[in-house]
N, C-alpha and C positions, 0 to 999 in steps of 0.2 A: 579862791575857789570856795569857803566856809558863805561867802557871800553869794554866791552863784548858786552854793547849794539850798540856802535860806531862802530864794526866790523860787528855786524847783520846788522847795516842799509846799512854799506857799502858794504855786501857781497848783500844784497836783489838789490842795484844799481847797482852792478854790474852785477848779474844775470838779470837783466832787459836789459843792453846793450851787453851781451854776450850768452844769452839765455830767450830770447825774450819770446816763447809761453810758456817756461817752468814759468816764470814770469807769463805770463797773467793766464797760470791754476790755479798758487796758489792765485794771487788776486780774482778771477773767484769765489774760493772753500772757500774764505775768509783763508786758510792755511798759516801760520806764522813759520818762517823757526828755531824757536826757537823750535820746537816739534822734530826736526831732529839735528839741527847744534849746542845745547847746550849739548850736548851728546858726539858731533864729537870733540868741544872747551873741554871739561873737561875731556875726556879719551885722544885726543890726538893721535887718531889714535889707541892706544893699544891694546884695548878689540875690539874693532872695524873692522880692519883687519887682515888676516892674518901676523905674525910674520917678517915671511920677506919682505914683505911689507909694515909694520907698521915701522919697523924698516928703511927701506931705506926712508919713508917720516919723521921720525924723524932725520935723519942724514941733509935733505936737509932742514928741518925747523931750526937745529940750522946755518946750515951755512948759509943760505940765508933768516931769519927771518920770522915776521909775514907776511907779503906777498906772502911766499910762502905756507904759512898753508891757506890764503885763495882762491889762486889759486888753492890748493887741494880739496879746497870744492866744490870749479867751477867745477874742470876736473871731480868730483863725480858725479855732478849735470847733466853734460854730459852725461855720463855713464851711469845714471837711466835713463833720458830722452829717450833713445831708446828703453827701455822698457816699458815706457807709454801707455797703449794701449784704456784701458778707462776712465781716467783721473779722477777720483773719488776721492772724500775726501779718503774714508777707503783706497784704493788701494794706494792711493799717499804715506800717513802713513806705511802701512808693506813696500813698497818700499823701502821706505828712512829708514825704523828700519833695513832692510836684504841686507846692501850693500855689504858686502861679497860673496854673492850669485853670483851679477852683474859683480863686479870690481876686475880684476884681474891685475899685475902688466903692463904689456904689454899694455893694455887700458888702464889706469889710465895716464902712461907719454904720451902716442899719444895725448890722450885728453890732457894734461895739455900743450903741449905744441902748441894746441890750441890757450889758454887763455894769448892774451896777453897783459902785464899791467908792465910798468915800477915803479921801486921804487917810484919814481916821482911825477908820477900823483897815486899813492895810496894814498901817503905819503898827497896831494893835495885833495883827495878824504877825508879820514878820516879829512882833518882837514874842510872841507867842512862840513863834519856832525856834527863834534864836536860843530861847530858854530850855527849850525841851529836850531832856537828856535821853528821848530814846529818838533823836533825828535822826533820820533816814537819809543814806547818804545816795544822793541817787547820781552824782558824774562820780 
């Protein structure tokens, strides 16, 4: 779990530097990305999207790791984000519960490859959080 939550803090930073107002709604709504993205972490995309698109993000999550499982949550977060229209706690929730509806394979890689983030400074990233003694415990 110390692990799952080092990926939240660093997925919430990074959705602050690569989607900015999408950031400030949920801090706004007090929303905690653990209501959506511990679902996305422990199904793995499976139940989640469609088959053939669960499938070709699991193909590219084993070849190119955990980096690229959080850059799919980015390029998702994108993909909802254009659907926002009244920014509401409840609305924000079925959104992120019905991303099937949204995200279709075609959107999903445009957005993703959007998001861009070397092994690097992830790698920099997470160990930033790992260190930081006021982490936020967000599951």
């Amino acid at each position: 779990m110390d692990k799952v939550n080092i990926i939240f803090n660093v997925f919430m930073r990074l959705m602050k530097t690569h989607i900015p107002k999408l950031y400030s709604a949920f801090q706004e709504l007090g929303l905690q990305c653990s209501v959506f993205l511990f679902e996305w972490v422990v199904a793995v995309w499976s139940n989640i999207l469609p088959l053939a698109l669960s499938s070709r993000v699991w193909d590219s999550w084993l070849f190119y790791g955990e980096i690229f499982f959080v850059r799919v949550c980015l390029a998702v977060c994108l993909c909802l984000y254009e659907q926002v229209n009244d920014g509401s706690y409840e609305m924000l929730i079925i959104l992120f519960k019905s991303i099937d509806k949204y995200v279709n394979e075609e959107t999903l890689f445009t957005k993703l490859d959007l998001i861009k983030l070397s092994e690097k400074n992830y790698e920099l990233l997470k160990e930033e959080v790992k260190n930081d003694p006021n982490i936020e415990k967000l599951i």
